[in-house]
N, C-alpha and C positions, 0 to 999 in steps of 0.2 A: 504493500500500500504506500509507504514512503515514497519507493519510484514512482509508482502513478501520481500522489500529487507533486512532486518536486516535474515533474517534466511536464507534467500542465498547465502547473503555475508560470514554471520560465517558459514554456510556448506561448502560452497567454499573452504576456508581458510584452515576449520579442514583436509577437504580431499587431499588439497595440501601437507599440512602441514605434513600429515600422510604419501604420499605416496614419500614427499623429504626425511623426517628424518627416515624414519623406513623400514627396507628391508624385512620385512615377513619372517626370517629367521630362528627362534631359536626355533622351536617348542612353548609349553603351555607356557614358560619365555615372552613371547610375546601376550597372550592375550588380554590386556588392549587396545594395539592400536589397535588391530584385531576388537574390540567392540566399540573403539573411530571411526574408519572408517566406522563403520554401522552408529554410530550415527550423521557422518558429513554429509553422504548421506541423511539420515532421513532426515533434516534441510534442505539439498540441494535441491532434487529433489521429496521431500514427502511433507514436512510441509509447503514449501515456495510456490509450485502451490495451494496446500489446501487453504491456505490463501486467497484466490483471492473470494473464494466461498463457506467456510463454519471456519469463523477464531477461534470460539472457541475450533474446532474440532483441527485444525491446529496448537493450541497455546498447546492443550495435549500432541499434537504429538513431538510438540519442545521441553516440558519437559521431553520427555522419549529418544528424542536427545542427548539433553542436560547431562541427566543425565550420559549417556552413554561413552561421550567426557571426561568429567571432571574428572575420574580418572587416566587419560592418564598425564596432568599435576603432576598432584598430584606422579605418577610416573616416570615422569624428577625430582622430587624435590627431592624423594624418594634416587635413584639410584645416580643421580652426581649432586644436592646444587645447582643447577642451575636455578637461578632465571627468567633470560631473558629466558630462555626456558618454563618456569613457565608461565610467561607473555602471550610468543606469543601464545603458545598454548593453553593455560587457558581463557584467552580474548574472544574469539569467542562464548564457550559454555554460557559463565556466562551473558554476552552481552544477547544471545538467551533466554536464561533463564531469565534472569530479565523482559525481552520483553513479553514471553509469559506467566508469573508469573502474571504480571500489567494490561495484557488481559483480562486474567482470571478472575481476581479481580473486575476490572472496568465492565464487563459484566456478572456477578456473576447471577445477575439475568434475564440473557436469557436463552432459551434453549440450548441444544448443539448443535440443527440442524439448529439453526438461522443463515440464510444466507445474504450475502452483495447482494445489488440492484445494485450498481453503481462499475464502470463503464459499459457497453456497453455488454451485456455477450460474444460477439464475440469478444471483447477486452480486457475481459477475459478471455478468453482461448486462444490468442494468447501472454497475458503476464504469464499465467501461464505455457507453454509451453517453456518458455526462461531457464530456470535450465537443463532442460533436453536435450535442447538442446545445450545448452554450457557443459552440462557435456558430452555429445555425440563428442562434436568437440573438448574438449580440452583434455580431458581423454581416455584414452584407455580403453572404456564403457566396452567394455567385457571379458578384463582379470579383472578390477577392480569388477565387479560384480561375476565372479569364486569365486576371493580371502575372500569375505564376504559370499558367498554359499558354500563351499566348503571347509573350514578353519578343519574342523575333519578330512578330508583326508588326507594320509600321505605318501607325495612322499617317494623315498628313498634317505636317507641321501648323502648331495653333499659333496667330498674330493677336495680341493685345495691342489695342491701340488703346493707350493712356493720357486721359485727357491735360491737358497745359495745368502747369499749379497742383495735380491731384498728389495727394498724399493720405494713405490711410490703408485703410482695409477693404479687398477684391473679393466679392464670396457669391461663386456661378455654382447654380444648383440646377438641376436633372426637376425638369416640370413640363407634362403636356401642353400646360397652357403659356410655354414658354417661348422664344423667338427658335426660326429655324438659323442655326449658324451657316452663311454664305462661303463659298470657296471662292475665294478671288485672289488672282494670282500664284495659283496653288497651295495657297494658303487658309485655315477655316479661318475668319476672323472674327474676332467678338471685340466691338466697342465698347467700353469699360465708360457708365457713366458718370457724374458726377458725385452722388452717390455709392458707387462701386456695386453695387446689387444687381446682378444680371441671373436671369432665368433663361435656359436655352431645352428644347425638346428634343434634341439628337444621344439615343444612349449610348452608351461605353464610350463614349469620348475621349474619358480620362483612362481608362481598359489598356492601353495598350501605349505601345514606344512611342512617343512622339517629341518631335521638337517643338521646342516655346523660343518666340521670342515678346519682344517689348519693342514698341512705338510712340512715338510722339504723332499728333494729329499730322505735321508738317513732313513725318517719316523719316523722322530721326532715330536710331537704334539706340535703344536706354539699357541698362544694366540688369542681367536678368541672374538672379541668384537659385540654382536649385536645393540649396542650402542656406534656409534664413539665417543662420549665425556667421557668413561667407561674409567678408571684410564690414565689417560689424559697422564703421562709421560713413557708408557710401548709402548714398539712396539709390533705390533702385526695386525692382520686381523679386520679391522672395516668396518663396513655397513654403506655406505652412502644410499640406497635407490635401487627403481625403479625412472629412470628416462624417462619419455614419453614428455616434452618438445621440439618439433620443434627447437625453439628459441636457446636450445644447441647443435644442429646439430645431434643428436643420435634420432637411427629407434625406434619402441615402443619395451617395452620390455627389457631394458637395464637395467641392475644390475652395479655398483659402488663401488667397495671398495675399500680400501689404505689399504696396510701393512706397517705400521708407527706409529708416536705417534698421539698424538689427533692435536696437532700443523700441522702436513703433511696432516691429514684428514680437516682440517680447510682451508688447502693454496687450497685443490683440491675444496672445495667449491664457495670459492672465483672464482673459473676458471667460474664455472658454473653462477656465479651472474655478472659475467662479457663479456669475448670473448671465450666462448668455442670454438668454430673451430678453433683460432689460437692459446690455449693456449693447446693442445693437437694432437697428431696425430691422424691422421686416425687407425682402426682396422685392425690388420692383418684377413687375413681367417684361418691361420693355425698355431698354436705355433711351 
């Protein structure tokens, strides 16, 4: 039971962790967390029911999790010196890992296929069924499962055109009654109003590889960070994530950026750890 909850907890974590801080946005610049979010699911919804009924098989499967996570840390530390980011994110794998390392070890001499007696096999598979089913209910199970199957597909490159003076928070939500995004010039473009609240009806948008850039009305190329803590003092276009959270009042499917410095990207997180519905408006449907 230890390994089942220690590899569901750190799957959890990694694929929260993966789909708050990182937007899927920048093309192959982004593969590491593309590969960390394979491996938090591993952990989550793989390695951790395994457990219940075949643990040394379960405890391989969390090292090949594991291994999967840990260069995603190692590229917060890489990119922006950031330790707590180091921590939070690094934590979970290493945890996993040490867990199914000391598994291994301690049952060196079972087979692989030696399987647990206890408990109740019916009460077995109703706790090994708990990952899946919490990633079912808190996750948006099947955009997140595209984004790991489907990562070599390559939408076509999204343009923000950000308006003169705008500074703040950008937040494009998935709504029927939303604009169709136009392709123009090969590009999908979404005008970012003055308000920043855009509603578009096209799904998986955000599903799959795509490049982003940033515009000025006049079609000046602005700074686009796929990494909001990326030179912390420049204004410019940062990724805060997909955000699928109830608890923030936003539909599934919502993308998050600021055009500002990492301090603006910082205060818009904060909204989110806090009172979202009062600390932002509603979405227009139309810029």
């Amino acid at each position: 039971m230890i390994q089942f909850i220690i590899y569901a907890i750190s799957g959890f974590c990694v694929v929260w962790l993966n789909l708050l801080l990182w937007g899927f946005t920048g093309g192959p610049v982004n593969y590491i967390p593309y590969f960390a979010l394979i491996g938090g699911l591993l952990l989550f919804i793989v390695s951790a029911p395994i457990a219940i009924f075949l643990p040394r098989i379960a405890a391989g499967l969390a090292l090949i999790g594991s291994a999967l996570v840990i260069p995603w840390p190692l590229l917060i530390l890489f990119q922006e010196s950031d330790w707590s980011g180091v921590a939070i994110c690094g934590v979970p794998p290493v945890v996993a890992a040490t867990t199914a390392g000391f598994k291994l070890w301690r049952t060196r001499s079972q087979h692989w296929f030696t399987g647990r007696e206890s408990p109740h096999f019916i009460l077995r598979v109703a706790i090994a069924l708990t990952p899946v089913i919490a990633f079912v209910s808190y996750f948006n199970a099947p955009l997140v499962i595209k984004l790991v199957t489907g990562f070599s597909d390559e939408n076509p490159p999204i343009r923000y055109i950000i308006p003169d003076d705008f500074r703040g928070e950008i937040r494009i939500e998935r709504s029927a009654g939303g604009i169709d995004v136009p392709l123009k010039d090969g590009y999908l473009t979404i005008a970012i109003p003055n308000n920043g609240k855009v509603r578009i009806k096209q799904p998986d948008l955000f599903s799959r590889w795509h490049k982003e850039v940033a515009l000025s009305p006049s079609g000046r190329e602005l700074p686009f960070f796929p990494s909001y803590r990326e030179q912390p003092d420049a204004i410019g276009m940062r990724t805060l994530g997909m955000f699928n959270d109830p608890a923030n009042n936003l539909p599934p499917e919502t993308m998050v950026y600021v055009f500002g410095t990492w301090a603006d990207a910082n205060n818009v997180l904060e909204k989110f750890h806090t009172n979202f519905l009062k600390a932002t408006p509603a979405p227009i449907t139309t810029p």
